[in-house]
Backbone bond lengths (Angstrom), bond angles and torsions (degrees), N, CA, C in turn:
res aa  C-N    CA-C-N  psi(-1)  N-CA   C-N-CA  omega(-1)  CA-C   N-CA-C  phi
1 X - - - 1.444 - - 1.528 110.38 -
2 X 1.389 106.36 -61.00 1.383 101.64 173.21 1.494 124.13 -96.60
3 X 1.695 135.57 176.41 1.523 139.02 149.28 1.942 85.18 -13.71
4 X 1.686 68.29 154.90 1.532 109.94 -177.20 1.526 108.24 -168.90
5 X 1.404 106.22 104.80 1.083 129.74 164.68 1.703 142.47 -42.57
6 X 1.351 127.46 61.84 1.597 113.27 -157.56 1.796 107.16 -100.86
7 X 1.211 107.97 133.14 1.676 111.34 -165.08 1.972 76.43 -119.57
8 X 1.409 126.93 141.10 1.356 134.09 117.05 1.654 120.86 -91.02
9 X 1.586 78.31 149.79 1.747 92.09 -151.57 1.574 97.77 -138.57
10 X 1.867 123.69 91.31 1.791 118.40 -168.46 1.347 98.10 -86.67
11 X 1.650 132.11 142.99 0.885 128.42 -166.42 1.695 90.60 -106.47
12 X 1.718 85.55 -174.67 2.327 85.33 -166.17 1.359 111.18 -90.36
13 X 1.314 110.61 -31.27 1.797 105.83 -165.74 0.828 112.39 -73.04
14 X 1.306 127.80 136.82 1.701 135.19 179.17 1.180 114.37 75.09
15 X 1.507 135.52 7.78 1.501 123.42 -134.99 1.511 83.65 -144.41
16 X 1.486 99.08 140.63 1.446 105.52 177.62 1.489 115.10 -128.88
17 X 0.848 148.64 166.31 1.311 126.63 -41.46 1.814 112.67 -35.82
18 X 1.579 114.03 146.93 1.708 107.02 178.36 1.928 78.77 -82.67
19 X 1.375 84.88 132.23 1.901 100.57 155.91 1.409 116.95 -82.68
20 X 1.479 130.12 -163.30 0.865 145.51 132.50 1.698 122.75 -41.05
21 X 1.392 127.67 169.26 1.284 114.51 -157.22 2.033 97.20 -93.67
22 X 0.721 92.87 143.16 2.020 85.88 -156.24 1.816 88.79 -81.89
23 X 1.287 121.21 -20.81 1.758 113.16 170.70 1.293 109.91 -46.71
24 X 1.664 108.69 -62.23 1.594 104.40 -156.81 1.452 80.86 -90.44
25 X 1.224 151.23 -66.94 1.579 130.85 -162.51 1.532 117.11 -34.61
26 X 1.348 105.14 -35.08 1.737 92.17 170.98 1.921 129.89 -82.80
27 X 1.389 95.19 6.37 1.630 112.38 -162.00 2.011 93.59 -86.08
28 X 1.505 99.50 -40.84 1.494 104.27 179.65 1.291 106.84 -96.81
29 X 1.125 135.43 -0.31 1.662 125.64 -174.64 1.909 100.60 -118.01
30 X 1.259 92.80 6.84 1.695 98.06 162.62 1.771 115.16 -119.70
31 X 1.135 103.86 -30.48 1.802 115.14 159.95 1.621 105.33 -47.06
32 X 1.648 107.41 -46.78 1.812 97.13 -163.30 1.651 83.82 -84.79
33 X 0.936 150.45 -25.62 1.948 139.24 -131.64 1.614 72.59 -100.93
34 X 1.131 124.76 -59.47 1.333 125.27 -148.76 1.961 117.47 -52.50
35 X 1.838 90.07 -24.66 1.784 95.75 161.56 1.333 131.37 -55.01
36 X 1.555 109.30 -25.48 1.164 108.42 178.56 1.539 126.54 -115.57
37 X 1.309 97.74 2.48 1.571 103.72 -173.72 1.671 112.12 -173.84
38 X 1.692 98.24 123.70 1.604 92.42 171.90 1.451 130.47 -62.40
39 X 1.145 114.27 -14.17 1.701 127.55 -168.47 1.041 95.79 -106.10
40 X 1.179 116.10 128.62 1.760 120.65 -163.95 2.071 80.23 -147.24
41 X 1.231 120.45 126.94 1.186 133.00 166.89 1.542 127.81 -109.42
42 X 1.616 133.84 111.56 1.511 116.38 -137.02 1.674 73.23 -113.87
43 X 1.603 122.22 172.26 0.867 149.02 -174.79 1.642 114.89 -142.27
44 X 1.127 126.89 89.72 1.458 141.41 -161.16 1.616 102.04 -88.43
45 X 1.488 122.96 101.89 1.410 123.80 -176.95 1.637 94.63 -90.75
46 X 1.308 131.27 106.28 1.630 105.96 163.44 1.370 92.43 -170.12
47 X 1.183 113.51 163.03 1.893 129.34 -168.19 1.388 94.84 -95.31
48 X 1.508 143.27 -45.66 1.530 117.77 -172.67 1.288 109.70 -106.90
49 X 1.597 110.06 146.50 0.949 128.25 -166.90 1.780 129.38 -61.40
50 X 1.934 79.58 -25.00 1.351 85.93 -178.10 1.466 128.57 -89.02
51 X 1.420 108.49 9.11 1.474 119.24 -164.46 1.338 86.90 -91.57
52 X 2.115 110.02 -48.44 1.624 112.36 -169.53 1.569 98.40 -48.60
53 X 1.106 123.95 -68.71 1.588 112.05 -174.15 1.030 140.31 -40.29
54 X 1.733 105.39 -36.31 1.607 110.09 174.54 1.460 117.72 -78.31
55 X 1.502 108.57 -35.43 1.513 99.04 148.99 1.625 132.18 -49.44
56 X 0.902 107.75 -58.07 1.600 118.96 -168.40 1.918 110.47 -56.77
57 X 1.580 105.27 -46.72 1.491 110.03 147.90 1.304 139.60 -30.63
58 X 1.644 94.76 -61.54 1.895 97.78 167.46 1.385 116.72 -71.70
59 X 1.250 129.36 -26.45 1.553 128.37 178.31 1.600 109.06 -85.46
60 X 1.789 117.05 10.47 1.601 101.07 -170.62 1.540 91.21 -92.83
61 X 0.883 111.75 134.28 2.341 149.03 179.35 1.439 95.34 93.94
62 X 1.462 108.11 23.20 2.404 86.63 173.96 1.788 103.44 -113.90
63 X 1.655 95.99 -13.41 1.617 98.20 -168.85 1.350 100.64 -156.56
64 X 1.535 105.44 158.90 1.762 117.37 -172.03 1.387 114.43 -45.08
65 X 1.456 86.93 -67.49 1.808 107.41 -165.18 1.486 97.23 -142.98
66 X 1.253 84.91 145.18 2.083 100.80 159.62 1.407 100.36 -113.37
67 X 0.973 137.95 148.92 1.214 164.36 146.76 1.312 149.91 -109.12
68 X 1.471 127.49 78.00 1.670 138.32 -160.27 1.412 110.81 -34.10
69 X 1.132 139.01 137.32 1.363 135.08 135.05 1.540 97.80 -122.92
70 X 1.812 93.33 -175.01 1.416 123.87 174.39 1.765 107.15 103.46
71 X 1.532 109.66 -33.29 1.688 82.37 -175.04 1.677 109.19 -109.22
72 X 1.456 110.00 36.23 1.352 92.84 174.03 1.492 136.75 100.65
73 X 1.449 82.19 -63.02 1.333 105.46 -169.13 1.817 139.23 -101.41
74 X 1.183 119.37 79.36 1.140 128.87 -124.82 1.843 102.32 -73.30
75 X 1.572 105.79 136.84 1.615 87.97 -164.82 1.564 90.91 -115.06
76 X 1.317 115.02 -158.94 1.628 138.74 -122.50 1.616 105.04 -141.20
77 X 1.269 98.04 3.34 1.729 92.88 165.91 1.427 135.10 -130.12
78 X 1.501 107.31 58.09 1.265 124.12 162.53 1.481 127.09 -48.56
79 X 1.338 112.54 110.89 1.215 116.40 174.53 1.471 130.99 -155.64
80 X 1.450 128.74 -170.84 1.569 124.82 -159.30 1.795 77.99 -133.91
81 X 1.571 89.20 114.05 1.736 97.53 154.23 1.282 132.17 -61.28
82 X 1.022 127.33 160.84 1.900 115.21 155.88 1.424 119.56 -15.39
83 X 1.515 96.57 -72.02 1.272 111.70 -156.35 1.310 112.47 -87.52
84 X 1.643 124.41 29.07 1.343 133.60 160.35 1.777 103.15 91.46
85 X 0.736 118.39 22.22 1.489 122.55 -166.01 1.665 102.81 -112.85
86 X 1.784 115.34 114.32 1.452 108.96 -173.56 1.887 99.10 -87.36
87 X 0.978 111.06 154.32 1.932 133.18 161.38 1.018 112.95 -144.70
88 X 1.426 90.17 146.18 1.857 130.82 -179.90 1.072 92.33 -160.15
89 X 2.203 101.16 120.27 1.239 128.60 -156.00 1.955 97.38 -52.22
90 X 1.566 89.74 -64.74 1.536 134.54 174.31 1.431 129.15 -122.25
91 X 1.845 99.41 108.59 1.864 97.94 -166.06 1.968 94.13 -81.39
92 X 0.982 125.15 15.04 1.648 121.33 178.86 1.052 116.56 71.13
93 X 1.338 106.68 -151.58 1.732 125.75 -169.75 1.677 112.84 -111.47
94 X 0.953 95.59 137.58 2.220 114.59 149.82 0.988 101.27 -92.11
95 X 1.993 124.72 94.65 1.434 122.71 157.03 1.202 115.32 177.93
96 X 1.418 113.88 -168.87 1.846 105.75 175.97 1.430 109.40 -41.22
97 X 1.048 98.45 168.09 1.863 105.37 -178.06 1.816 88.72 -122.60
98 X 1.203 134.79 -87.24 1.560 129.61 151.24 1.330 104.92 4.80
99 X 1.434 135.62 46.86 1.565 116.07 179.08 1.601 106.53 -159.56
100 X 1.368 122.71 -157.37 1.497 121.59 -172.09 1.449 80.93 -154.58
101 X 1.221 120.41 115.52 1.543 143.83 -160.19 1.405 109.37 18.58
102 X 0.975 110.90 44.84 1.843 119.35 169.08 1.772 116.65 93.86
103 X 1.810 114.85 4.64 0.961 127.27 -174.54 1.874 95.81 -113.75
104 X 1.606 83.15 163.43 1.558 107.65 176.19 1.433 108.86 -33.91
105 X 1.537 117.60 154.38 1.397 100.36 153.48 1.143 153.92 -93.39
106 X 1.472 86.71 -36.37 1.358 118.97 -177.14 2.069 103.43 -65.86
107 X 1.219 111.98 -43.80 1.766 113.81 178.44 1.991 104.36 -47.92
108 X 1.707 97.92 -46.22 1.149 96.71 169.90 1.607 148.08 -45.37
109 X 1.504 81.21 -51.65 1.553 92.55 -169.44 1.690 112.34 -91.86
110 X 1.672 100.69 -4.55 1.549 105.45 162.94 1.647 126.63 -73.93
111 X 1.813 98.92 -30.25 1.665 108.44 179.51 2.039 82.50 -71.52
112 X 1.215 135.05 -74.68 1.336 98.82 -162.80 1.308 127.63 -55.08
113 X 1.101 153.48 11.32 0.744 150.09 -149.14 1.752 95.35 -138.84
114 X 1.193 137.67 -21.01 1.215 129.42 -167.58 1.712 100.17 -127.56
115 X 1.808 122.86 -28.09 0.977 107.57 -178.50 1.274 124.88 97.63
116 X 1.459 110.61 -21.23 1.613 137.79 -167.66 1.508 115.43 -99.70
117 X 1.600 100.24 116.46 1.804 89.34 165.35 1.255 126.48 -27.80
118 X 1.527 111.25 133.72 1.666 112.06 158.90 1.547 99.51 -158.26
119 X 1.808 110.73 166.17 1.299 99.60 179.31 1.711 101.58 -113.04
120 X 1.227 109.02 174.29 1.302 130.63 -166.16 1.005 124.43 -127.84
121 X 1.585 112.36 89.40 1.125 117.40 -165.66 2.200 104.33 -92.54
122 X 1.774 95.91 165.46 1.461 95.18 -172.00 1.362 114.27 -72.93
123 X 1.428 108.47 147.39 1.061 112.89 -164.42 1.732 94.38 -79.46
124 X 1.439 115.71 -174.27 1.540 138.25 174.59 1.182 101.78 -133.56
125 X 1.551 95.52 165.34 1.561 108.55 164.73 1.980 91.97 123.82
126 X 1.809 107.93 -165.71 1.367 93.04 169.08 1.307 141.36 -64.34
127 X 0.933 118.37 156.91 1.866 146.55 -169.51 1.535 125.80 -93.38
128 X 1.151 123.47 87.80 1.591 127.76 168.71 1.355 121.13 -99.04
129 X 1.471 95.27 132.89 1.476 95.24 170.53 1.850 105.26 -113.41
130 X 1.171 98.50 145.40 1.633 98.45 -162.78 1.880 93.07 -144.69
131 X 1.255 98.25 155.05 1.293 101.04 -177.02 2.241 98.69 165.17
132 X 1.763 96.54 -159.52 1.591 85.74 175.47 1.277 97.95 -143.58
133 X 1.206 104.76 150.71 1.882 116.49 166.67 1.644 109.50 -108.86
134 X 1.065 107.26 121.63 1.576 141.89 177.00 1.300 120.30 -70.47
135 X 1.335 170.15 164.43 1.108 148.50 122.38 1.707 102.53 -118.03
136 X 1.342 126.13 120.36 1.124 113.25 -156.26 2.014 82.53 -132.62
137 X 1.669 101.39 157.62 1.404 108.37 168.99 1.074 133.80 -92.56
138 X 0.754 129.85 126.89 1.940 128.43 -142.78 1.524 114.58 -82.80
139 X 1.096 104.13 -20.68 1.522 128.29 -171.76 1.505 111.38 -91.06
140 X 1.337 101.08 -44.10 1.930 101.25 165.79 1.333 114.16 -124.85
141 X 1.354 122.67 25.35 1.495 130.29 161.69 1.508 100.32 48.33
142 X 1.525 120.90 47.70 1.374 127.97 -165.22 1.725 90.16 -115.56
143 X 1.686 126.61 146.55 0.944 106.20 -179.51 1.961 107.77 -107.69
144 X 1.138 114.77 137.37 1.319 114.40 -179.10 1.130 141.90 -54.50
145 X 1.785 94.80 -55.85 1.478 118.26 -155.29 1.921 101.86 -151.07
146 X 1.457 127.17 112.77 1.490 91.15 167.17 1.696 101.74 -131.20
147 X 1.047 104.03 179.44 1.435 88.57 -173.81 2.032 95.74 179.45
148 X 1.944 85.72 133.34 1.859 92.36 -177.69 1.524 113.41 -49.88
149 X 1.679 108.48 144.67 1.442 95.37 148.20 1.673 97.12 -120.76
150 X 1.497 82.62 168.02 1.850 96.69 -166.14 1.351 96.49 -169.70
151 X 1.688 115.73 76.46 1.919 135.43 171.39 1.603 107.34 -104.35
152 X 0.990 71.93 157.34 1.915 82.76 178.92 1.805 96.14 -95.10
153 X 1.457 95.65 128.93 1.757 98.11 174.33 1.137 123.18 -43.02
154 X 0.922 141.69 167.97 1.614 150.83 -166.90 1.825 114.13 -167.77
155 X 1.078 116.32 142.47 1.537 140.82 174.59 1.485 90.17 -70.18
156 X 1.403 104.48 174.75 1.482 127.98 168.42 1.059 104.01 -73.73
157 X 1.438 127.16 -50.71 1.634 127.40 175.04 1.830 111.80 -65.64
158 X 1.365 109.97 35.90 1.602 116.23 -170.25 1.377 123.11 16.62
159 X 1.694 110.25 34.11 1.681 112.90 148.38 1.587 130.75 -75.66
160 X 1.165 111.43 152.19 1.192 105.39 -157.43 1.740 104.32 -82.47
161 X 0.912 155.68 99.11 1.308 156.07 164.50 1.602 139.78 -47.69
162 X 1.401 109.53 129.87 1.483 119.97 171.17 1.348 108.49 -59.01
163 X 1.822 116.34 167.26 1.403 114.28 144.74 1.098 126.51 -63.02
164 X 1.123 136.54 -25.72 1.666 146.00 168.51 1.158 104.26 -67.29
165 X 1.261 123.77 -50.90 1.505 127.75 -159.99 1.526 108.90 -64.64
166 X 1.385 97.43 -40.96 1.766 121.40 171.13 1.724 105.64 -54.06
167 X 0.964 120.28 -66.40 1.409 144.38 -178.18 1.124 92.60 -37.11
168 X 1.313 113.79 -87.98 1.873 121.39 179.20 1.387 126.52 -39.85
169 X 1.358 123.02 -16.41 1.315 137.36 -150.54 1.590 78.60 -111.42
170 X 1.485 131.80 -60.54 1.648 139.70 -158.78 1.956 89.04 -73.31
171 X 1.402 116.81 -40.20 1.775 105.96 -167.26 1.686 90.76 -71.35
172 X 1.294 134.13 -22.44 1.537 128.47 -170.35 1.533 100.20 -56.84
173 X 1.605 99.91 -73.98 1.416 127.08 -167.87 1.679 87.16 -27.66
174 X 1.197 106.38 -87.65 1.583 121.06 -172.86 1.215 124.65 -12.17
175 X 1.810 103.41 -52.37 2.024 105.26 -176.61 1.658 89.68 -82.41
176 X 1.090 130.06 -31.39 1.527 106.73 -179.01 1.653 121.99 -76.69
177 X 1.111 106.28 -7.43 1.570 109.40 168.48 1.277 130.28 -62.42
C-alpha cells in the first residue's frame, strides 16, 4: 500500500570488488530512506554467512528485513529479531533445481575435479522460484511474520514448467510484442 524501502548492501569477504564498509554505509543510507518510509527492506549480497548475520544483527530495530542473497542457496533460518527486524540468511534461487547454482552439473563438477577452464552453461529440467514473504507493519516498519517460499514455477495456465519450456514461452511473449 504504501513506500517501500529497498537498500542493496555487498558484503566484503570473498567478494570482489571490496566496497565500502557495508556497517557504516548502511547507518547513512537508512538515515536518508527513513524520510520517506518506515519499511526500509535491506538486501544482503555476500557469500559468508557470518557477515549476513552480523550485519543483519546491527540493523535489527533500524530496518524491516534483511535478506541474504548471492549463494544460491536458500537456507532455513527465518526469523523475527528482538527488535522487530525479519532474516533469511539466503532467500535462494529462481531456476533449475537439478543444478549447481542454476548451471549444468556435470561442466561443474568436472572443473573441480580437473582444475581446468570450462564454461557453464544453464542447466534444464524443473523450475523453482524461492525467495521470502515478509509481512511487515507499515506504521512501525516492524516486521511481523516472514516465512520461505519454495514453488515449482508455473505458466499462466498453472502448469508446472521446464527451463526450455520457460525459454520458449519468454521467446513467444517477445515476437508478439
Amino acid at each position: 500500500k504504501g513506500k517501500v524501502g529497498v537498500i542493496n548492501v555487498q558484503c566484503r569477504t570473498f567478494m570482489l570488488p571490496i566496497l565500502e564498509n557495508p556497517f557504516h554505509a548502511m547507518e547513512t543510507a537508512i538515515a536518508k530512506m527513513r524520510t520517506e518510509t518506515s519499511v526500509i527492506v535491506v538486501d544482503v549480497h555476500g557469500e559468508t554467512t557470518s557477515e549476513k548475520i552480523a550485519l543483519a544483527r546491527f540493523l535489527d530495530g533500524k530496518v524491516s528485513a534483511v535478506l541474504g542473497t548471492h549463494t544460491h542457496v536458500q537456507t532455513a533460518d527465518e526469523q523475527i529479531f528482538p527488535g522487530g527486524t525479519a532474516f533469511l540468511c539466503d532467500a535462494g534461487m529462481c531456476g533449475p533445481v537439478n543444478s549447481i547454482i542454476g548451471r549444468a552439473v556435470e561442466p561443474i563438477v568436472q572443473r573441480f575435479m580437473s582444475n581446468l577452464p570450462a564454461q557453464f552453461p544453464v542447466a534444464t529440467g524443473e523450475v523453482r522460484l524461492r525467495g521470502a514473504l515478509v509481512e511487515i507493519d507499515e506504521g512501525t516498519g516492524r516486521a511481523l511474520r516472514i516465512s520461505r517460499v519454495d514453488e515449482a514455477a508455473a505458466t499462466t495456465s498453472g502448469e508446472t514448467q521446464s527451463t526450455a519450456a520457460l525459454e520458449n514461452e519468454y521467446k513467444n511473449e517477445q515476437e508478439n510484442d
